[in-house]
C-alpha positions in Angstrom: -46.1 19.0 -13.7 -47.6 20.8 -16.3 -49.2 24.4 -15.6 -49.4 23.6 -12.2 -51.0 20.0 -12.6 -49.5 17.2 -11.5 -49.2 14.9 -15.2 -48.0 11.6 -13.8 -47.8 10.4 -9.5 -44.8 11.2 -8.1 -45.0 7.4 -7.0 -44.9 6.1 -10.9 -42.0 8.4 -11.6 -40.4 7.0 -8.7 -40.8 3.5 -9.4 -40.2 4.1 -12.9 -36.8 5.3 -11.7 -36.0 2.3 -9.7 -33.4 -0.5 -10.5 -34.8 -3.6 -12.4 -33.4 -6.4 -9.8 -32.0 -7.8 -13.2 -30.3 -5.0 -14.9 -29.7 -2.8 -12.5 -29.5 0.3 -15.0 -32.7 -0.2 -16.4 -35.5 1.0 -14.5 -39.6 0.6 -15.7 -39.0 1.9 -19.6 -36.0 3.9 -18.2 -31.9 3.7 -18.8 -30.9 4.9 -15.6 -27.2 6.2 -16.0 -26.7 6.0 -12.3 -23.4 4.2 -12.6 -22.8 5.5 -16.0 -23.6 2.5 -17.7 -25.7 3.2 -21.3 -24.3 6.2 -21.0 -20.8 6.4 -20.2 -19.2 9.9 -19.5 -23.0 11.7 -19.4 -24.1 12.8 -16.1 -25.2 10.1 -13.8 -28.4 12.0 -12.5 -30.0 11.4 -16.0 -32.8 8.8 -17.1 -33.6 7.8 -20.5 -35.8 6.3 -23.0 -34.2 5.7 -26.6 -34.9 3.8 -30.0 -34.0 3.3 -33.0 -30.8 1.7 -32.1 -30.7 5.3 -29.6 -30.5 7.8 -32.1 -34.2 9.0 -31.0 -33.7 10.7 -27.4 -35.5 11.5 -24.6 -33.2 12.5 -21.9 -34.7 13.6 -18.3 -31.8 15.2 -15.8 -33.8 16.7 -12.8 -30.4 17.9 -11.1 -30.5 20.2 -13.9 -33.7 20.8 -14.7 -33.4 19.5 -18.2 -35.0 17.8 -20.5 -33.4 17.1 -23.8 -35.6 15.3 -26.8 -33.7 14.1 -30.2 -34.6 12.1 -33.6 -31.9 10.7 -35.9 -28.9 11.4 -33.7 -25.8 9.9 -35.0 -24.2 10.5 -31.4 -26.9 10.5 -28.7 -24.1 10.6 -26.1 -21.6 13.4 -27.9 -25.4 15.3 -28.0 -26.0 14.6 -24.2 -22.3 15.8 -22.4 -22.6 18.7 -24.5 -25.7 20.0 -23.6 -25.2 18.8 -20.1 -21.7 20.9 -20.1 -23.7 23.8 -21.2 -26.5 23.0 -18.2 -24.5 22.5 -14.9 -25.9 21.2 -12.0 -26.9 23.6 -9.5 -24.8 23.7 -6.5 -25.4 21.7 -3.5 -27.4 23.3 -0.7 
């Protein structure tokens, strides 16, 4: 959503965000770091697109409301749990 206008279906982000029967943590141009695999040690409620061998970053974490973008990281994930330590998840309702 962008000033109250819906950018992109809630269905596309949605499928987007679904496991590849394949590789289970990639979703449709997504890392999903559900089981903390491309991303060991970084929240597990975050997506991602990366290149350049990941040091450019877009990280999405909706449990936290956060979106993080990067370019010529040397440590994408160092980057990520320390912004995500500084951005805790809200607490369960």
């Amino acid at each position: 959503m962008h000033d109250g206008d819906r950018i992109l279906s809630a269905d596309w982000v949605e499928q987007s965000w679904a496991p590849c029967p394949v590789k289970p943590e990639y979703g449709y141009l997504w890392w999903l770091n559900d089981d903390e695999v491309p991303w060991p040690g970084a929240p597990s409620s975050g997506r991602s697109a990366r290149g350049n061998a990941g040091r450019h970053l877009l990280w999405v974490d909706p449990a936290r409301d956060l979106v993080l973008a990067s370019h010529w990281t040397e440590d994408p994930l160092g980057l990520i749990k320390d912004v995500t330590r500084v951005t805790p998840s809200p607490p369960s309702t």
